[in-house]
C-alpha positions as CSV (number, residue, x, y, z in Angstrom):
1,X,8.3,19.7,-48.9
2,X,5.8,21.8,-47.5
3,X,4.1,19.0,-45.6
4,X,7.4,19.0,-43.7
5,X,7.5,22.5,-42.7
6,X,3.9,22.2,-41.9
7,X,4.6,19.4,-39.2
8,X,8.2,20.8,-37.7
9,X,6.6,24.1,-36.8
10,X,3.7,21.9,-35.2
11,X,5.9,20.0,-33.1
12,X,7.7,23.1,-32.3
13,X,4.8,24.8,-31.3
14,X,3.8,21.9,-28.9
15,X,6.8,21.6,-27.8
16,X,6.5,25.2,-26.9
17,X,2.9,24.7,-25.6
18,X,4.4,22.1,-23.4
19,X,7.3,23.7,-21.9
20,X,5.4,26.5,-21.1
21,X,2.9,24.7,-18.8
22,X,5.9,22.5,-17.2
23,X,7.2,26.2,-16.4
24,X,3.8,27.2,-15.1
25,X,3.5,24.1,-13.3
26,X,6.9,24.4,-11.5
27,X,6.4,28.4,-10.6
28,X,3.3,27.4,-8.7
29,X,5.4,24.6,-7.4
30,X,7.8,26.8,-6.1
31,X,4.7,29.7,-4.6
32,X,3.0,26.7,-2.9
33,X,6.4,25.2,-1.1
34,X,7.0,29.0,-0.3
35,X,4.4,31.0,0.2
36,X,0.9,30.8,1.9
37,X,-1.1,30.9,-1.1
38,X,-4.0,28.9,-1.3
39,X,-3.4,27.6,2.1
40,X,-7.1,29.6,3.2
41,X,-8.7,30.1,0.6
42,X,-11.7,33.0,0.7
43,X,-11.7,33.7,-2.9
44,X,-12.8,32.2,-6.6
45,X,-9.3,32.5,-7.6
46,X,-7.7,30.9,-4.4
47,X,-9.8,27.8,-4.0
48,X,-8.7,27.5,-7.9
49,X,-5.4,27.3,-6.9
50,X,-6.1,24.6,-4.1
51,X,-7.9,22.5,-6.1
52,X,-5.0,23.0,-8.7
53,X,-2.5,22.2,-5.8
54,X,-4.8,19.0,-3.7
55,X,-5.3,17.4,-7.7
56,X,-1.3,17.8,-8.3
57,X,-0.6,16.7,-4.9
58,X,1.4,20.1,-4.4
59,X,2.1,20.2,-0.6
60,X,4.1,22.2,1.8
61,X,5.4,19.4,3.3
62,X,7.4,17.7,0.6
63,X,9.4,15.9,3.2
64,X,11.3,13.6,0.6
65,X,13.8,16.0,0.3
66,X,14.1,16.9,4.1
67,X,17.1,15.6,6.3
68,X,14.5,13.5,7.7
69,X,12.7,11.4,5.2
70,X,9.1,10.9,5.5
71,X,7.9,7.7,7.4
72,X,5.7,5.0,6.1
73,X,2.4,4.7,8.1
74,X,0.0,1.8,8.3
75,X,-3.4,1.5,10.4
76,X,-5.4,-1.8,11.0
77,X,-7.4,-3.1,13.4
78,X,-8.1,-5.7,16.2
79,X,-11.1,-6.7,16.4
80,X,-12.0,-8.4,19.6
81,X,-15.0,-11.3,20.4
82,X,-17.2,-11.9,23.1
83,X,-15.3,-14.8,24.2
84,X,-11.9,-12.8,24.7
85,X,-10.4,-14.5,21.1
86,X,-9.5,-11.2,18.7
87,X,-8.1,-10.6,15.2
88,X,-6.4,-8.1,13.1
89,X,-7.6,-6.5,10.4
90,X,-5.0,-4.6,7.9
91,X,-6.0,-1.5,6.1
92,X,-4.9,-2.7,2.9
93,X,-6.1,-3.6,-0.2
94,X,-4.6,-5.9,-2.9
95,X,-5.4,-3.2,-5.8
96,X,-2.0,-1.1,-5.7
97,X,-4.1,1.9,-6.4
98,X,-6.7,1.6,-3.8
99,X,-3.7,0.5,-1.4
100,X,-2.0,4.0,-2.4
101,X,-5.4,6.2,-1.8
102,X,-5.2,4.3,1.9
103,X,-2.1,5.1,2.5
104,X,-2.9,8.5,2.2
105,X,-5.7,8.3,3.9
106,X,-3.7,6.8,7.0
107,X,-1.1,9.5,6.5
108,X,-3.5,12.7,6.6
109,X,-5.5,11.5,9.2
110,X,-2.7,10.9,12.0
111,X,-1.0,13.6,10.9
112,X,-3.6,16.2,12.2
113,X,-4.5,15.4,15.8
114,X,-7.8,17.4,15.6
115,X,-9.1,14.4,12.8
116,X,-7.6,11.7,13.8
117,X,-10.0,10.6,17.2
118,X,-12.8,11.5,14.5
119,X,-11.6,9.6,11.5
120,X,-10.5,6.7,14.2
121,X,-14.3,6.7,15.6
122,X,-15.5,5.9,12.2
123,X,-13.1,3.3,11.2
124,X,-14.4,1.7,14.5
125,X,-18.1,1.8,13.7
126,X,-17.3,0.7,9.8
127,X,-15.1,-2.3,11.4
128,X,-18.0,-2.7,13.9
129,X,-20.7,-2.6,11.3
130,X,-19.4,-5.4,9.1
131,X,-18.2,-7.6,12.7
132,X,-21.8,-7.8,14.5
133,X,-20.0,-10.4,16.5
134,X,-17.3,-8.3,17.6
135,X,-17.4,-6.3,21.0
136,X,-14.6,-3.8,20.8
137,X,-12.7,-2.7,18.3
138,X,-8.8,-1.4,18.3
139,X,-7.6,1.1,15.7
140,X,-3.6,1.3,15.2
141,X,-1.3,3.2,13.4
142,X,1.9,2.4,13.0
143,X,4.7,4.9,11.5
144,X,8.0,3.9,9.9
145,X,10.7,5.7,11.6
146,X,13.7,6.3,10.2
147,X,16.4,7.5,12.1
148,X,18.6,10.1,11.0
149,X,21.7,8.8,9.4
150,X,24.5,10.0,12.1
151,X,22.2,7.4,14.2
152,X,22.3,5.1,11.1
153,X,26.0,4.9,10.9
154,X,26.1,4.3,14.7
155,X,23.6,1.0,14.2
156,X,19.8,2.1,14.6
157,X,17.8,0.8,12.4
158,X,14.5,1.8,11.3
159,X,11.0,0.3,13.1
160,X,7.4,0.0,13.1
161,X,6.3,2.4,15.7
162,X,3.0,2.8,17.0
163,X,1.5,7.0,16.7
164,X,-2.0,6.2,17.7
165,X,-4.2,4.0,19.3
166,X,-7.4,4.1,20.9
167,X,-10.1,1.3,21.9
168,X,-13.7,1.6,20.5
169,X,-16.4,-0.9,22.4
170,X,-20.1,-2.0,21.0
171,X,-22.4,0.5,23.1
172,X,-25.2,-1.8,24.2
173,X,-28.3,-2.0,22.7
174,X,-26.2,-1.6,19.1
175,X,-26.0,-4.2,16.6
């Protein structure tokens, strides 16, 4: 009998424990989606809470449950040869996981116009690297639009749309 008592008040101190950090969890939830804290962080505490908010994958943007739901986005590339043949080059990767962490890759980069040239140059010079054969490189991104459903209900449908693309040639003299 005691052994019993022993293990309900464990479970309902877990329990307890538990629902305690879920309510912690949604408070800073809600201070994130609301607030600007930890959006520049200067001090110990703050860049806690970003690191607490980039390793929850807490953003401000938490466009799921906006009238517009969030497009799908997808990058590749076309590589092009010396002899005017090309081919293209998906960003993906058959590991789902791996094929998530490029997704949101793809996402954050085009999403901030200050990165993405950047990020797009060194795509090109990776693609480059591993093609010696190729001359030029294109980098695409595409974004799944989604119309909004008044447009829905009156027949459009959503489409691939290209958000960014830029042409990256071999400087000479590079292999």
């Amino acid at each position: 009998m005691a052994s019993s008592g022993t293990c309900s008040s464990f479970a309902e101190r877990h329990a307890g424990v538990v629902a305690t950090l879920a309510a912690a969890h949604l408070v800073l939830v809600s201070l994130f989606l609301w607030t600007g804290l930890a959006e520049n962080p200067s001090s110990t505490p703050e860049r806690a809470l970003q690191t607490y908010k980039n390793l929850a994958g807490i953003f401000r943007d938490y466009r799921f449950f906006a009238p517009g739901v969030s497009s799908d986005i997808r990058a590749g590339f076309i590589l092009q040869q010396p002899d005017g043949t090309s081919a293209f080059h998906a960003f993906l990767s058959e590991n789902l996981e791996v094929g998530l962490r490029y997704g949101c890759i793809v996402a954050a980069s085009m999403r901030d116009e200050k990165v993405r040239d950047v990020l797009a140059q060194s795509w090109a010079a990776v693609m480059l690297g591993q093609h010696p054969e190729a001359t030029r490189v294109s980098v695409v991104a595409q974004g799944y639009q989604l119309p909004p459903l008044e447009e829905y209900a009156r027949g459009a449908r959503p489409a691939w749309k290209v958000v960014y693309a830029a042409d990256f040639d071999r400087k000479e003299g590079q292999p």
